[in-house]
C-alpha positions as CSV (number, residue, x, y, z in Angstrom):
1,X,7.4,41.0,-14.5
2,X,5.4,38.2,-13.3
3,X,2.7,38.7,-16.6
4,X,6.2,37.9,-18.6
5,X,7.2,34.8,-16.6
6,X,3.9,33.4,-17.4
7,X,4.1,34.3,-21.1
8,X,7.5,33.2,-22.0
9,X,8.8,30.4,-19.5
10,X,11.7,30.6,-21.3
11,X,14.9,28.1,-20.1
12,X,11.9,25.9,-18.4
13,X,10.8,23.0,-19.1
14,X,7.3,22.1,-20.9
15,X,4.8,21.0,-17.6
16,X,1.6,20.2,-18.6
17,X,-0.9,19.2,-16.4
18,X,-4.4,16.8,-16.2
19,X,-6.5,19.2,-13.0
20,X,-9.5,17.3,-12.1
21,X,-12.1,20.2,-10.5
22,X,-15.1,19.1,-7.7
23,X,-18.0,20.5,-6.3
24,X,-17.7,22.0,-2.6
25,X,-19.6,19.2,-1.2
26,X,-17.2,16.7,-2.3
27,X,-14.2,18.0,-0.1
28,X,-14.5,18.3,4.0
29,X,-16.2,20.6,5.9
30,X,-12.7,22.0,7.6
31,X,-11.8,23.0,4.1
32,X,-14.6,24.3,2.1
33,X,-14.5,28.2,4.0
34,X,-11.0,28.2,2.3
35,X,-12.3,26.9,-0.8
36,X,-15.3,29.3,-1.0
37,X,-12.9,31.8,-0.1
38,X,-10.9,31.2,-2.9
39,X,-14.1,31.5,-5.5
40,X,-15.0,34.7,-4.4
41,X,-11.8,36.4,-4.6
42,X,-11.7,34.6,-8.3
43,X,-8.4,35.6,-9.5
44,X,-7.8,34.7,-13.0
45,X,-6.1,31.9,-14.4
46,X,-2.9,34.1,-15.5
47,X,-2.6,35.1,-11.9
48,X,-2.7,31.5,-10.4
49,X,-0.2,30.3,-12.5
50,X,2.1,33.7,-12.5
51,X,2.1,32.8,-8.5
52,X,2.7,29.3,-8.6
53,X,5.5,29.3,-11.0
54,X,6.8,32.2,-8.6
55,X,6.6,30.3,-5.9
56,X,8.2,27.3,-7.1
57,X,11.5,29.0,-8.8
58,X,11.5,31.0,-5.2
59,X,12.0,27.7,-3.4
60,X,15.2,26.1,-5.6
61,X,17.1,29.6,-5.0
62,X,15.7,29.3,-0.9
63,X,18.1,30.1,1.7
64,X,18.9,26.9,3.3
65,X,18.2,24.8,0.2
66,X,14.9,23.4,1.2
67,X,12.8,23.0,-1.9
68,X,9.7,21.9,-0.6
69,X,6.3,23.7,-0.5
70,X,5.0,24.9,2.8
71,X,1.8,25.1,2.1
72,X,1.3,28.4,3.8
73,X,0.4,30.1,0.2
74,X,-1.1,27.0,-1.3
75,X,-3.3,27.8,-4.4
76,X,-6.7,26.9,-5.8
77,X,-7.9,27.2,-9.3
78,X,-11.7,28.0,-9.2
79,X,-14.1,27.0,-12.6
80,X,-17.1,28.5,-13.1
81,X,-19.3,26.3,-15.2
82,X,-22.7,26.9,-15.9
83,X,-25.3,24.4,-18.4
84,X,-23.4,21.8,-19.5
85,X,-20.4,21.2,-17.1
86,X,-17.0,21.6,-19.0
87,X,-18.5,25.1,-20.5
88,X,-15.5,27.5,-21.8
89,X,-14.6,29.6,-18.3
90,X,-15.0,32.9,-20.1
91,X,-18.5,32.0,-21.2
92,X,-19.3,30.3,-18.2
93,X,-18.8,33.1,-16.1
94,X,-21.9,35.2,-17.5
95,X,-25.3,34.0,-16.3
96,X,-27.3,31.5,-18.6
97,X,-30.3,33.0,-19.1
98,X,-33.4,30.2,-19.2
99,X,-37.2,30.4,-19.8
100,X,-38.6,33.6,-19.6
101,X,-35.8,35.5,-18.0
102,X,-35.3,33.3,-15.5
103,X,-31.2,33.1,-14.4
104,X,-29.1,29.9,-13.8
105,X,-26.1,30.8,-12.3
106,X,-22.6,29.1,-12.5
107,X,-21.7,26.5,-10.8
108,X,-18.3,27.1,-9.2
109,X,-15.8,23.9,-9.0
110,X,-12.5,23.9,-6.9
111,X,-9.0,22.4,-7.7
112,X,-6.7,22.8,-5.2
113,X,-2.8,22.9,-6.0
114,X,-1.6,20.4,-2.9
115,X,1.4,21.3,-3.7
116,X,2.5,19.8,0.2
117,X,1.2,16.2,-0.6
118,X,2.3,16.2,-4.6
119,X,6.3,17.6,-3.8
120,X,6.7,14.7,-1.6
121,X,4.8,12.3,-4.2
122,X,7.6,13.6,-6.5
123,X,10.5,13.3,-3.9
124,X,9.5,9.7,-3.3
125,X,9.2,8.8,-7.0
126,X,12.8,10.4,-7.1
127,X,14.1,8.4,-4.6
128,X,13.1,5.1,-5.7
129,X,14.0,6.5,-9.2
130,X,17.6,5.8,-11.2
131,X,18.9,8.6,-9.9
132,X,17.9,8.4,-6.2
133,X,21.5,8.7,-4.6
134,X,21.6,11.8,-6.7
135,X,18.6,13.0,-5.5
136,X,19.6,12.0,-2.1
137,X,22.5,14.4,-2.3
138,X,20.5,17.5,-3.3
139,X,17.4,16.5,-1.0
140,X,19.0,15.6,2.3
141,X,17.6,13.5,4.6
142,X,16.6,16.4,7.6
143,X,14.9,18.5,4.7
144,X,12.5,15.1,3.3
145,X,11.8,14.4,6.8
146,X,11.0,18.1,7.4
147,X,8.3,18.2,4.9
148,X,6.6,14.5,5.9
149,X,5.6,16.3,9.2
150,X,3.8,18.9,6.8
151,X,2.6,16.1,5.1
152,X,1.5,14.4,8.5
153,X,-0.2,17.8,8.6
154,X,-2.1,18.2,6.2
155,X,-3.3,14.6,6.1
156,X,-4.3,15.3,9.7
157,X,-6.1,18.2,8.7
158,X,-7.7,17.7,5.4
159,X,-7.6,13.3,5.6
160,X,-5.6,12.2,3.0
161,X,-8.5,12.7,0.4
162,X,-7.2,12.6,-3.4
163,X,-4.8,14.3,-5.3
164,X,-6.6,16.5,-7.8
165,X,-3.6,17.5,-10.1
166,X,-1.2,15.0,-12.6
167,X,1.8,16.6,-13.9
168,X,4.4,15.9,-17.0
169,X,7.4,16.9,-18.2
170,X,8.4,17.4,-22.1
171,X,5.0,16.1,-23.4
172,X,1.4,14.3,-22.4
173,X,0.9,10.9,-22.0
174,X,-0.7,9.4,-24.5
175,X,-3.5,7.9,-22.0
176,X,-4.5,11.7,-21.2
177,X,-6.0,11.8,-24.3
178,X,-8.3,8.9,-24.3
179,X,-10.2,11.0,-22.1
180,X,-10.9,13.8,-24.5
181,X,-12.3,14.3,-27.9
182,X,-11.7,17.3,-30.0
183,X,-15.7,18.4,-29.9
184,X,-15.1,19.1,-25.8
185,X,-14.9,22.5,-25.0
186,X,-11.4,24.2,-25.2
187,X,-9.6,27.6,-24.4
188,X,-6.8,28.7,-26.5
189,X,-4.6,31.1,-24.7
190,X,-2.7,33.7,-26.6
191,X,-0.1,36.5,-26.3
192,X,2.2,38.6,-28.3
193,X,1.4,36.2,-31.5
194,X,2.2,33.0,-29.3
195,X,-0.1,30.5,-27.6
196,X,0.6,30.6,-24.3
197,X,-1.5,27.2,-23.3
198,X,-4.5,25.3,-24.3
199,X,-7.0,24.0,-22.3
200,X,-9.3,21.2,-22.8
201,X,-12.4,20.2,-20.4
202,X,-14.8,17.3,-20.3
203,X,-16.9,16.0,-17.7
204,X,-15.6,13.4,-15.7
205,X,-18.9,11.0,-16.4
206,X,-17.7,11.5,-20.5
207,X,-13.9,11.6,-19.3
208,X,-14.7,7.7,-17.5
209,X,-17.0,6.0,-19.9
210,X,-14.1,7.3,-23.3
211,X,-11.2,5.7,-20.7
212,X,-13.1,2.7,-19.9
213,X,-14.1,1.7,-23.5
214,X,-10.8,2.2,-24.3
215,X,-9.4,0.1,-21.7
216,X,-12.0,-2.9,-22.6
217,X,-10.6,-2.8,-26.3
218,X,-7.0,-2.6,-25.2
219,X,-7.2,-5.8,-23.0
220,X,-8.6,-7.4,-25.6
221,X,-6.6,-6.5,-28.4
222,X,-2.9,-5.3,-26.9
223,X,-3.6,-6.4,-23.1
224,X,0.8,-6.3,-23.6
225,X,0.8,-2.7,-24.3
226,X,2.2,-0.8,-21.6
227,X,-0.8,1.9,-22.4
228,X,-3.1,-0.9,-21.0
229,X,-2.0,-0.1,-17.6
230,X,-1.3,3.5,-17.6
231,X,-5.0,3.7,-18.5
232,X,-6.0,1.5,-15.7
233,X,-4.4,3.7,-13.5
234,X,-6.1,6.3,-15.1
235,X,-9.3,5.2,-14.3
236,X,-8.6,4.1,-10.8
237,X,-7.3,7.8,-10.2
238,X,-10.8,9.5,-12.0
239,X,-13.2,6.6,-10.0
240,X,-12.1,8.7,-6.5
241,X,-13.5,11.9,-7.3
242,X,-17.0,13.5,-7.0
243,X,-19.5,12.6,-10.1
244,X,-19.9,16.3,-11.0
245,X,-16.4,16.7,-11.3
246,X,-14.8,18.0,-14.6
247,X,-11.4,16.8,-15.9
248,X,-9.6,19.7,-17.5
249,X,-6.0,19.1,-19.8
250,X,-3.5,22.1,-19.7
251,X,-1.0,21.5,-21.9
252,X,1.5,24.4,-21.1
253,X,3.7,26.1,-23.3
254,X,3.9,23.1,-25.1
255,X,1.2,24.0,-26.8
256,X,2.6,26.4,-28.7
257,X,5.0,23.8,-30.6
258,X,2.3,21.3,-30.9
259,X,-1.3,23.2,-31.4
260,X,-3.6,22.8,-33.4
261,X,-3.4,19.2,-32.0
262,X,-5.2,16.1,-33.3
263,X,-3.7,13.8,-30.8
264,X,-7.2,13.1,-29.0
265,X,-8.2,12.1,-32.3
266,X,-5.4,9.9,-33.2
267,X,-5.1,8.0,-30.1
268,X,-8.7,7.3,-30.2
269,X,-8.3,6.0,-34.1
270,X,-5.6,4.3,-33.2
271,X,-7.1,2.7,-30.3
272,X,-10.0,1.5,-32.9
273,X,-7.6,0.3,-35.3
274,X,-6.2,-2.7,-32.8
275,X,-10.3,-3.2,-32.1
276,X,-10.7,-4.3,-35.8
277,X,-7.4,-6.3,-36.1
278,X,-6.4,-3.3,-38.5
279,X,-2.4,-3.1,-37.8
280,X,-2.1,-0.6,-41.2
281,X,-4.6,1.8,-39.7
282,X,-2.7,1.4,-35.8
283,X,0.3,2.0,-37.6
284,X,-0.2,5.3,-39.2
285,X,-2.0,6.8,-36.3
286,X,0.9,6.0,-33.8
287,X,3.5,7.3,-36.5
288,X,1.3,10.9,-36.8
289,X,1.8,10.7,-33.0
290,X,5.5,10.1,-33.0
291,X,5.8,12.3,-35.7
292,X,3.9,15.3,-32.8
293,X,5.5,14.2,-29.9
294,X,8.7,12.5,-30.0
295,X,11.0,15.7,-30.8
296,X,9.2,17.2,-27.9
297,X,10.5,14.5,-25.6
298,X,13.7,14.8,-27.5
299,X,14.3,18.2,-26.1
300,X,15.0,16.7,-22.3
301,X,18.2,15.7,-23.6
302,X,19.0,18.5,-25.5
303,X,22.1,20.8,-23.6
């Protein structure tokens, strides 16, 4: 049952993620045991997210109508890289064999779910939203207040630390992929003749200098474009974590609508284009975009 869940999704919406994966050094003492914990059980990918998206359609249909995460079960996505960081997690996983027989073996990086600290994130945004008295009615006040003493929690457990995972609804931002290119390593999931997700890695050293340059070209050519600052952001965000970190693009089930997908590609020509004053070039790249994307986006209004 759950394998199905995972495959199909059907009736959900697309969620695709940006995960950003550290070394054990980089998070606190108190919680690396539960971390290196995690890495040696090493469940597989499929059986994090089966458990996840379990867990989260268990909480809407909760007794009691409390839909936050108590952490108790939280999850942590374990990536075993091995030579260059960012390797494909299958290949990764096997032993690089060096010099004259000599083993290197792979490096294992953590990205915990926090889903505690990133459901009250959301229930914030969704309060301060359009449709905060609405959500005010569905979330009452006892349950949000219920979950900041998790919060309180965790931050008093853990420090408040960073938030490893992005999410987004019907489609990716187009900042995520400035901090890709389409030579970085990439897993395409598959089952029953349908991709199930794809997953693109880089490290988060390539991941800063692609969002920076683009960033220094933006302010110079659009510094009106509302991408300017969605990529400041951006880089603010990736400039907390650990230098060995890798930055890893899930796309969901979206991918199966959009993938193959040149939208690394085009952003980053598009991006150029404004550079060299060439509007034609801009033009075309943002319309093979729109072109991707926009019925995608079209589909949260579809009843």
């Amino acid at each position: 049952m759950t394998g199905n869940l995972y495959r199909g999704q059907a009736g959900l919406p697309f969620s695709s993620t940006l995960r950003v994966y550290e070394p054990l050094e980089a998070f606190p003492a108190e919680q690396q045991e539960a971390l290196r914990t995690a890495g040696a059980r090493a469940e597989s990918r499929a059986a994090v997210e089966n458990a996840e998206l379990l867990a989260s359609l268990g909480r809407i249909t909760r007794p009691g109508g409390d839909p936050f995460p108590t952490g108790q079960t939280d999850l942590v996505r374990v990536l075993a890289v091995s030579g260059s960081a960012g390797a494909s997690n299958v290949a990764a996983r096997k032993a690089e064999e060096i010099g004259d027989g000599e083993v290197l073996p792979a490096t294992l990086l953590y990205c915990p779910s926090q889903l505690v600290l990133r459901a009250g994130l959301a229930a914030n945004a969704l309060m301060e939203g359009i449709h905060g008295p609405l959500a005010q009615l569905l979330i009452p006040e006892e349950q949000r207040d219920r979950h900041q003493e998790r919060i309180d929690q965790v931050k008093a457990r853990e420090g408040i630390g960073r938030v490893h995972t992005r999410a987004s609804t019907w489609g990716i931002p187009f900042s995520w992929f400035c901090l890709f290119q389409e030579s970085d390593p990439t897993d395409v999931v598959e089952s029953g003749g349908r991709i199930v997700t794809v997953r693109i890695r880089a490290t988060i050293g390539a991941a800063l200098g692609r969002v920076r340059h683009a960033v220094a070209h933006l302010a110079l050519a659009a510094p009106d474009l509302d991408m300017l600052e969605d990529l400041t952001q951006l880089t603010e965000w990736l400039e907390l974590f650990h230098s060995e970190s890798v930055v890893e693009l899930d796309y969901g089930a979206v991918a199966d609508k959009v993938y193959p997908d040149d939208s690394p590609m085009d952003v980053r020509l598009g991006i150029e284009c404004l550079a060299e004053g060439d509007m034609t070039g801009a033009a075309a790249a943002y319309r093979r975009l729109a072109s991707r994307w926009i019925p995608i986006r079209q589909l949260a209004r579809a009843s």
